[in-house]
C-alpha positions in Angstrom: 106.5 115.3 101.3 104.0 117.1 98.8 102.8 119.0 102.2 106.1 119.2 103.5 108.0 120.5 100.5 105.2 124.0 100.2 105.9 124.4 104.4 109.2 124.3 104.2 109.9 126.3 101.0 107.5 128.8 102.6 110.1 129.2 105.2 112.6 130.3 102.7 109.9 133.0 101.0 110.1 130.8 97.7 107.0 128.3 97.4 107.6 124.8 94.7 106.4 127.4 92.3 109.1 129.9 92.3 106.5 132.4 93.6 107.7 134.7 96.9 105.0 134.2 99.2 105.2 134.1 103.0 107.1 137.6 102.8 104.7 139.1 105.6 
């Protein structure tokens, strides 16, 4: 899930972090 949880938080723009990344 540790992989899983980055990808699909990704999807939303947020990562585990709280960072928005994956905007492009």
């Amino acid at each position: 899930m540790s992989i899983l949880s980055p990808l699909k938080m990704n999807n939303l723009g947020t990562t585990a972090r709280g960072e928005t990344t994956s905007s492009t």
